[in-house]
KOLKOL-431340 format. One record per residue: residue number from 0; residue in one letter; y, z, x of N, C-alpha, C in turn. Coordinates in steps of 0.02 Angstrom, whole numbers. Example, Ala and Ser with C-alpha at 12.3 -4.5 7.8 and 13.67 -1.06 7.14 Angstrom:
<recs>
0;a;-284;390;660;-225;390;615;-165;390;660 $
1;s;-112;354;642;-53;357;684;2;394;645 $
</recs>
This chain:
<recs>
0;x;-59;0;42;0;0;0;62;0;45 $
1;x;113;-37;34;158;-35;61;241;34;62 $
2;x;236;39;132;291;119;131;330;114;76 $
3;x;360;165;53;420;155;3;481;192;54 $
4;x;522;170;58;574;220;106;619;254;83 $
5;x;583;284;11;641;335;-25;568;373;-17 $
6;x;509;374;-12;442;430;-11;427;448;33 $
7;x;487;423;96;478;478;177;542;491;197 $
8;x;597;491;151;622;541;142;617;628;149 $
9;x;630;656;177;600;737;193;666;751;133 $
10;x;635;770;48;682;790;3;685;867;20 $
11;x;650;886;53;693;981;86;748;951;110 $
12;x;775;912;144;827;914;216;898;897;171 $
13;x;895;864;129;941;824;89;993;895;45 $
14;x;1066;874;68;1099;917;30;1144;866;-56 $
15;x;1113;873;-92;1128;845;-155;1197;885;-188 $
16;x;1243;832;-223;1247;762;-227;1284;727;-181 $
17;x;1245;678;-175;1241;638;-106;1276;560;-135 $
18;x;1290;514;-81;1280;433;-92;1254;430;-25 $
19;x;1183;390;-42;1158;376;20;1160;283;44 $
20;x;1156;265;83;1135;182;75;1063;193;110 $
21;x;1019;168;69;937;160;76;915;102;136 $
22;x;981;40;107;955;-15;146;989;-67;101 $
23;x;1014;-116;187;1039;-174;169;970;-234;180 $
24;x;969;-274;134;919;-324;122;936;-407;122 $
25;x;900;-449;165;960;-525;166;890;-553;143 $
26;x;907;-606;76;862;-648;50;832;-708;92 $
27;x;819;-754;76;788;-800;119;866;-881;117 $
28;x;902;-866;59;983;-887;61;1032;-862;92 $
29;x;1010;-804;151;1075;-765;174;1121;-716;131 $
30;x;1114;-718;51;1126;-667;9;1117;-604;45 $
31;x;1134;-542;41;1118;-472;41;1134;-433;-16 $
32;x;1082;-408;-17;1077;-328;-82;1082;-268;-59 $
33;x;1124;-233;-63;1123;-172;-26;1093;-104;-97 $
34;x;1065;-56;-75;1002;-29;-109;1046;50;-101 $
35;x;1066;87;-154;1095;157;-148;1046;200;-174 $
36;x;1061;288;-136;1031;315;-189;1069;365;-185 $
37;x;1112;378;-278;1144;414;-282;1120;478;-329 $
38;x;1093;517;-279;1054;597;-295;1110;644;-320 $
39;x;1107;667;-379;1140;699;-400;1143;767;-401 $
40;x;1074;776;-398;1077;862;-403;1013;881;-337 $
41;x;988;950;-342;967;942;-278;897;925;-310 $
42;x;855;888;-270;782;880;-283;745;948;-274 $
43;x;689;942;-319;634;998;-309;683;1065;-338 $
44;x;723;1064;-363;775;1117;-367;801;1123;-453 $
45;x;827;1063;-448;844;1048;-532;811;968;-540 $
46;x;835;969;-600;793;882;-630;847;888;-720 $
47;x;883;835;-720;929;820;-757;870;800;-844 $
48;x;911;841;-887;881;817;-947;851;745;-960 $
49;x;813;732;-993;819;674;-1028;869;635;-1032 $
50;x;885;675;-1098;917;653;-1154;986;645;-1105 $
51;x;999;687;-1075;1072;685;-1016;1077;635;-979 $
52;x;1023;624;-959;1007;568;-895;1017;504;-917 $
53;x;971;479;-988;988;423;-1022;1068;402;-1038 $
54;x;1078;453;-1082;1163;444;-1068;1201;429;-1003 $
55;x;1200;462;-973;1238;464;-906;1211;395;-865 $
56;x;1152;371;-885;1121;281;-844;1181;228;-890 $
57;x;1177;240;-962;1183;194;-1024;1291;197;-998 $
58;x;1314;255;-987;1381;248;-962;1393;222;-889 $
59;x;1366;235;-845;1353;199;-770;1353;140;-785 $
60;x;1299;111;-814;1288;54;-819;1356;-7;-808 $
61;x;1405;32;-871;1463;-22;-866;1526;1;-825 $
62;x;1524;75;-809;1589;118;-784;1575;82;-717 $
63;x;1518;103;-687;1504;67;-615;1537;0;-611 $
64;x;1498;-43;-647;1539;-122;-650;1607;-122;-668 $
65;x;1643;-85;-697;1724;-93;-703;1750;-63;-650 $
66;x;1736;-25;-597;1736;-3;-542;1732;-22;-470 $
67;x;1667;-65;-471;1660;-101;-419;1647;-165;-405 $
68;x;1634;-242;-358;1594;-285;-397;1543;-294;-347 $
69;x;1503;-321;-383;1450;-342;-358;1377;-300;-380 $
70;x;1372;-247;-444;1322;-206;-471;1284;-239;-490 $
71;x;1225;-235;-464;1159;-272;-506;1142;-225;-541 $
72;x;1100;-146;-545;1079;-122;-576;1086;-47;-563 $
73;x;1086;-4;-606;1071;73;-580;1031;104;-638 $
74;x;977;117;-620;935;139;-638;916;221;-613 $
75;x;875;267;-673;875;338;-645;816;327;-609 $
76;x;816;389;-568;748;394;-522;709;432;-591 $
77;x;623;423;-579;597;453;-616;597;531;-617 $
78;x;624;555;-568;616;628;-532;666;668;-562 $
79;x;714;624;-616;776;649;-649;831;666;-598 $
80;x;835;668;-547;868;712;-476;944;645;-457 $
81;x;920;573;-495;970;538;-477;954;455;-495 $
82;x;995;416;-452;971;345;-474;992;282;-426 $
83;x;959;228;-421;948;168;-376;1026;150;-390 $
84;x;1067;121;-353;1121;66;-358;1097;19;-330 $
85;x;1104;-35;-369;1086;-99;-319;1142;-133;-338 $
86;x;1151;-177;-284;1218;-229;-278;1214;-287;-237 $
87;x;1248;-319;-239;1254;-385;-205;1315;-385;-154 $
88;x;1275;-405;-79;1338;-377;-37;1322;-325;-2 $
89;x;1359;-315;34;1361;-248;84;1417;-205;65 $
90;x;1415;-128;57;1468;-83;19;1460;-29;64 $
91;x;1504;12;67;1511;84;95;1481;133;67 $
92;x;1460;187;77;1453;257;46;1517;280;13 $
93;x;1578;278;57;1622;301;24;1647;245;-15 $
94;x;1648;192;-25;1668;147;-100;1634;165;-162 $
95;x;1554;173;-144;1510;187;-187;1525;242;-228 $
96;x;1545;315;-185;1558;394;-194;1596;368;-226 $
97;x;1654;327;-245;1713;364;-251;1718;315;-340 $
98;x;1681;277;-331;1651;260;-398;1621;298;-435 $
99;x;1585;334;-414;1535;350;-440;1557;440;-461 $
100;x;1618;459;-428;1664;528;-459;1698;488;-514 $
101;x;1744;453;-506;1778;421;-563;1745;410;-615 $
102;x;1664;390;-611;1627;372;-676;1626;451;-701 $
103;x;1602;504;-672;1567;529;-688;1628;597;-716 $
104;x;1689;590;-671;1739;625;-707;1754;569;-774 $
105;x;1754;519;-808;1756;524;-867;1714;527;-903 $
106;x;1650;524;-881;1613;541;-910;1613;645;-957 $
107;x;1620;667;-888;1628;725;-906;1691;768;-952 $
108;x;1725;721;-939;1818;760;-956;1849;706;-1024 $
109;x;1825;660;-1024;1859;584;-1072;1827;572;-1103 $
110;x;1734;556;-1109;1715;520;-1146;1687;547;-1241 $
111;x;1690;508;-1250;1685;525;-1342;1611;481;-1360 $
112;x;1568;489;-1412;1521;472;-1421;1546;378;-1432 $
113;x;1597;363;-1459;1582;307;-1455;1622;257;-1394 $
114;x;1602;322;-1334;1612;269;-1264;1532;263;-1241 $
115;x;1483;273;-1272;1420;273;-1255;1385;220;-1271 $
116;x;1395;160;-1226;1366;102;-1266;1279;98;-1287 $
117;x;1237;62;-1295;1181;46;-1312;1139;115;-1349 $
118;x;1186;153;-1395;1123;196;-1434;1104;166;-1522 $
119;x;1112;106;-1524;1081;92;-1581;999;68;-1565 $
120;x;955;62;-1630;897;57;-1619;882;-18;-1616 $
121;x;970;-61;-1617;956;-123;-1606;964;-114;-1506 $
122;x;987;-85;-1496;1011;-81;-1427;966;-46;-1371 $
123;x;935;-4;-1385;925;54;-1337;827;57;-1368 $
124;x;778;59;-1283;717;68;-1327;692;132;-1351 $
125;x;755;185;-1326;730;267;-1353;789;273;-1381 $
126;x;829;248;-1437;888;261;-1456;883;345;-1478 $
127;x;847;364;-1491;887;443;-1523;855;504;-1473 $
128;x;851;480;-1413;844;524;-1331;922;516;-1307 $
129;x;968;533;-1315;1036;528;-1303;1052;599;-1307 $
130;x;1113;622;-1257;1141;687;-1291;1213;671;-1235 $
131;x;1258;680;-1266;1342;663;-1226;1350;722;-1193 $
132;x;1333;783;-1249;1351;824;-1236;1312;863;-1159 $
133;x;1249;853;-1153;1225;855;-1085;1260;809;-1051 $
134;x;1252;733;-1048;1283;700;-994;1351;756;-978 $
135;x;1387;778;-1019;1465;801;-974;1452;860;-961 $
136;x;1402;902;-981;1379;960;-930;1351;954;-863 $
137;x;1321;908;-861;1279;874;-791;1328;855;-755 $
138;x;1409;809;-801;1427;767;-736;1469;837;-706 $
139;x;1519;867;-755;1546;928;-728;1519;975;-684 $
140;x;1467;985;-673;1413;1019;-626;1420;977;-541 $
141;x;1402;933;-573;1398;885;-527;1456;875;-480 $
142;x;1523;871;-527;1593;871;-474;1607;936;-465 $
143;x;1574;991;-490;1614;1041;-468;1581;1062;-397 $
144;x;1513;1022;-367;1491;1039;-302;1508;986;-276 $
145;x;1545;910;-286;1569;872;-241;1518;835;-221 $
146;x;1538;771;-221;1505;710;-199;1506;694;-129 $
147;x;1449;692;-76;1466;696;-26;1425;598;14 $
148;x;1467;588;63;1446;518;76;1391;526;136 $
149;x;1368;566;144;1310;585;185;1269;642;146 $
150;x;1206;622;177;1139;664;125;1112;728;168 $
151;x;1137;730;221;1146;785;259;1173;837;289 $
152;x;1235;793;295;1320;838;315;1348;826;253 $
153;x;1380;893;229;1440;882;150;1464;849;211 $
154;x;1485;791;186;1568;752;189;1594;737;115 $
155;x;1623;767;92;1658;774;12;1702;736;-3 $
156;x;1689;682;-32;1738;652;-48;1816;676;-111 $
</recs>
């Protein structure tokens, strides 16, 4: 089976929440995808609701893209602890971080249920696993320990 290089990771060493860059990737067109992982809380330690987590992917989804360009996807890790950025291009930690406070302070401080796109059951394949009200407990948690652009040293953005 082939390594995964987020599963030799040593998740003791890691001080969460982090922006890490996993890895820059060049297609066989010279394209590059650069691969994030933005750990939110600490692993093995906490693990983000559901219902919180869904929300908080379903607002990323577009806050990220009005934020930065080049987002292909962000998806949660299954571990609840955080989630993949992928993009097109090569990006910083700190461009990424500093996206990714801005999402998550409105998330926590601004948003209203109907800034939550895809919870209809035409939209969403677990539409009624949602809760806002977790997402802005999680993200407030989250900024009140600071987003740091290294997964080892706080550097706080």
């Amino acid at each position: 089976m082939a390594k995964i290089e987020s599963f030799e990771l040593d998740h003791t060493k890691v001080l969460a929440p982090y922006v890490r860059l996993i890895t820059v990737e060049e297609g066989p067109n010279g394209d590059k995808i650069s691969n994030f992982d933005l750990r939110l809380v600490q692993p093995n330690v906490d693990a983000i609701p559901t219902a919180g987590l869904h929300t908080i992917e379903h607002m990323l989804a577009g806050l990220l893209r009005d934020r930065m360009q080049g987002v292909i996807d962000c998806s949660p890790f299954g571990c609840r602890t955080g989630f993949h950025l992928i993009m097109w291009g090569e990006h910083t930690t700190t461009e990424v971080a500093k996206a990714l406070k801005s999402s998550l302070d409105f998330i926590g401080n601004e948003a209203t249920w109907d800034d939550v796109p895809g919870t209809a059951i035409e939209s969403c394949g677990n539409y009624k696993d949602h809760s806002l009200f977790s997402a802005q407990e999680w993200a407030k948690k989250i900024l009140s320990e600071k987003i740091s652009t290294d997964p080892y040293v706080r550097k706080e953005i």
